[in-house]
PLY file of the C-alpha trace (Angstrom):
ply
format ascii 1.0
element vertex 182
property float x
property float y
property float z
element edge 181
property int vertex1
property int vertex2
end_header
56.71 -28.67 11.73
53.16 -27.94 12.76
52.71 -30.53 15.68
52.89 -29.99 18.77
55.97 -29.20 21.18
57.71 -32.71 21.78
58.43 -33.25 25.48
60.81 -35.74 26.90
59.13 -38.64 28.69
60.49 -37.24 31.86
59.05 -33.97 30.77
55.89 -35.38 29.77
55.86 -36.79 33.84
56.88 -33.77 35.10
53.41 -32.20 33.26
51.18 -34.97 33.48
51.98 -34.85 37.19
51.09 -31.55 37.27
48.08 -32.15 35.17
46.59 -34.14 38.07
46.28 -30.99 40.22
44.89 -28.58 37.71
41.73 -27.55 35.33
44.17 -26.37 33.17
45.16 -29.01 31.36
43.88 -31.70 29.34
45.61 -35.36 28.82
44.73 -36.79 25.93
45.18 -40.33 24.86
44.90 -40.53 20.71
45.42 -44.28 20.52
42.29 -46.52 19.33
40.10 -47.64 22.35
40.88 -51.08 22.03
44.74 -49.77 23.26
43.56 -47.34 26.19
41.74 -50.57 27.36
44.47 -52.01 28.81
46.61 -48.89 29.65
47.09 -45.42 30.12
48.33 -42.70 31.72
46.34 -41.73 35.41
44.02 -38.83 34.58
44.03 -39.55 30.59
41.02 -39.25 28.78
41.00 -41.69 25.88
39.54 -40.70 22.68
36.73 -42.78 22.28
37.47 -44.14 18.55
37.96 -47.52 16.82
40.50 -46.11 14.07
42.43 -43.40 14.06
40.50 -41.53 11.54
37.74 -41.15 13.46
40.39 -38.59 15.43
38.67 -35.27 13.74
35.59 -35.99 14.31
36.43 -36.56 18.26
38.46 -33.19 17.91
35.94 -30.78 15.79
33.25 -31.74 18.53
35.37 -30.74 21.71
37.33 -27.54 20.17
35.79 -25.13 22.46
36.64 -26.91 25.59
40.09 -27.48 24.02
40.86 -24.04 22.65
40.92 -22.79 26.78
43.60 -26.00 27.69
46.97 -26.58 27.72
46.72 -30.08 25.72
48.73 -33.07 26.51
49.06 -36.02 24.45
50.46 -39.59 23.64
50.45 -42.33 21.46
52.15 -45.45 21.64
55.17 -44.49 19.26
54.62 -40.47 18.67
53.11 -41.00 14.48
49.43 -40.40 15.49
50.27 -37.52 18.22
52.29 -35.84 14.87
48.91 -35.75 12.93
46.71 -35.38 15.81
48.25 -32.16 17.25
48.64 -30.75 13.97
45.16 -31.10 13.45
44.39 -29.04 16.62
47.04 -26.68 16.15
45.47 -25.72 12.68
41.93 -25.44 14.32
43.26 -22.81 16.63
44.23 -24.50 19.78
47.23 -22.94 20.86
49.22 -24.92 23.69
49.71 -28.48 22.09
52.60 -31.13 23.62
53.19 -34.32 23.25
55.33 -37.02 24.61
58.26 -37.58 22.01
58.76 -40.87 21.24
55.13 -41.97 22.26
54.79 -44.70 25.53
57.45 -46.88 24.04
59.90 -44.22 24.98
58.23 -43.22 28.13
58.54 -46.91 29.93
61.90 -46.86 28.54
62.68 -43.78 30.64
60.45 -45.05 33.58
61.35 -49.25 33.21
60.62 -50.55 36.84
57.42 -48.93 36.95
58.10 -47.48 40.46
57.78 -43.81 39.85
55.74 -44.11 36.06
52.54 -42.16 35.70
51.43 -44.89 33.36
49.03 -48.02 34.87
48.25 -51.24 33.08
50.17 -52.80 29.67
51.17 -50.86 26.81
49.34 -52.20 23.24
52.37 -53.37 20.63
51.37 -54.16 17.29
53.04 -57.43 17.05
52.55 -60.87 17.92
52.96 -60.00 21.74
49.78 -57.62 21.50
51.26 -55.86 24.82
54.32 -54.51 26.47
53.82 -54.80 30.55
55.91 -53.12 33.41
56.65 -54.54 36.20
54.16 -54.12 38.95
51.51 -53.33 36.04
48.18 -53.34 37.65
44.86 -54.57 35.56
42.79 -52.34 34.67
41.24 -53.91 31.39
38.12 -55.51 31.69
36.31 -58.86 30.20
33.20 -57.26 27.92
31.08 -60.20 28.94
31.82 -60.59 32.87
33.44 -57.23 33.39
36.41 -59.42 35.60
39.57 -57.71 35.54
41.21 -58.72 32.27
43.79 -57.45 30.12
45.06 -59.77 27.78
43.95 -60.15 23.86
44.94 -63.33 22.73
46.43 -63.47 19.25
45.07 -66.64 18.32
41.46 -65.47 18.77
41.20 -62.18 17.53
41.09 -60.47 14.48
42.52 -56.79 13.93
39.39 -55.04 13.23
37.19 -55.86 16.28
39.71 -56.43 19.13
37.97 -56.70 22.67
38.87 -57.84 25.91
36.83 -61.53 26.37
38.41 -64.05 29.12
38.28 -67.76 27.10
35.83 -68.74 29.90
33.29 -66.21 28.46
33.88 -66.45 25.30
32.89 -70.38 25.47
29.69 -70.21 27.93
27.87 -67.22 25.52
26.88 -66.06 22.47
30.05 -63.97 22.21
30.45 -62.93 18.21
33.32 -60.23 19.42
36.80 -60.86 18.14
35.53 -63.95 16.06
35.57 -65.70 19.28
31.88 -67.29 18.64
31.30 -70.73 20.79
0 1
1 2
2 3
3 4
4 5
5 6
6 7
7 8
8 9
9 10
10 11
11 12
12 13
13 14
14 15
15 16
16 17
17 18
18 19
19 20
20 21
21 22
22 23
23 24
24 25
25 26
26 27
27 28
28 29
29 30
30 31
31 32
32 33
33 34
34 35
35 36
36 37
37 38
38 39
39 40
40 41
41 42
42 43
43 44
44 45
45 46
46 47
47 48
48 49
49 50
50 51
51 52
52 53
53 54
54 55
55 56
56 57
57 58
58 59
59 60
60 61
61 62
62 63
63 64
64 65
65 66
66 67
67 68
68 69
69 70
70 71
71 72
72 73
73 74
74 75
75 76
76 77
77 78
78 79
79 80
80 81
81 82
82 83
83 84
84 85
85 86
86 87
87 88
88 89
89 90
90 91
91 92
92 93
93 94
94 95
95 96
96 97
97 98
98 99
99 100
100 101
101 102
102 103
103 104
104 105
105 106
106 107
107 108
108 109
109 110
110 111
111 112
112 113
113 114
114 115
115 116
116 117
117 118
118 119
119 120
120 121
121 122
122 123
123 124
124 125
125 126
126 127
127 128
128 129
129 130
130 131
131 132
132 133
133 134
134 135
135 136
136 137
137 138
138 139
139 140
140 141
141 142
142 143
143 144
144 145
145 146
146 147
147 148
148 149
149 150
150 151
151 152
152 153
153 154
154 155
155 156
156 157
157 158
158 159
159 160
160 161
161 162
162 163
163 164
164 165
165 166
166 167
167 168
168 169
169 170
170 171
171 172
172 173
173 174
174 175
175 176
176 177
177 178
178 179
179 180
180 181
């Protein structure tokens, strides 16, 4: 009951649309870097954070520039947005939406990817790791090379220190990220 107002996801396009022409708003992507990596929506600022709970810290040091905004934000299924615009509601920010249903929902509504404000793969926690749309365009990159990549390997990574590292790199270095040491 203290969130933020839930917008459909063609509602949430209609806005983050809009956002792309104006000051006004901000877009706000409260999902853990490792997801914004691979996708996001075009003008989204990711919330640079690991875990969640590093969320109020990110939020208590950009209140004022929030407090003057009309704040947009997503998640992949809507839970985090539900704490996360609380959280800013409570600390005085006063225009707070969010897309209902999170980006699951969103390339539901938007499926083909033709007219979808959201570019690259959507993070899934499950054995997939990501959820693509057709026509997705790479916009991950390899931590190592910094060649497009996008794809975290389930095999090779452990849930606590995801990264993007094509196989090639992770054999020819050093690499310690992701337990993918050579």
């Amino acid at each position: 009951t203290h969130g933020g107002v839930h917008l459909s996801p063609q509602e949430f396009h209609e806005r983050v649309i809009e956002a792309q022409c104006s000051d006004e708003t901000v877009l706000l992507d409260v999902r853990n870097t490792f997801e914004s990596d691979i996708g996001r929506f075009k003008g989204a600022t990711p919330v640079p954070m690991a875990s969640f709970s590093e969320y109020t810290s990110y939020a208590e040091s950009n209140l004022p520039e929030l407090r003057g905004k009309k704040v947009l934000m997503y998640c992949t299924g809507g839970i985090r947005c539900e704490k996360a615009s609380a959280y800013l509601r409570k600390r005085g920010v006063r225009s707070v939406s969010q897309l209902s249903g999170g980006i699951h929902r969103y390339l539901e509504a938007y499926p083909d990817g033709s007219d979808s404000a959201y570019i690259g793969k959507n993070f899934v926690f499950d054995r997939r790791m990501s959820q693509s749309t057709p026509g997705a365009q790479v916009i991950g990159r390899c931590v190592e090379c910094e060649a497009a990549y996008d794809t975290y390997e389930p095999r090779k990574v452990r849930e606590t220190l995801l990264a993007l590292v094509q196989p090639k790199c992770a054999r020819s270095s050093n690499c310690m990220i992701a337990g993918l040491a050579s």
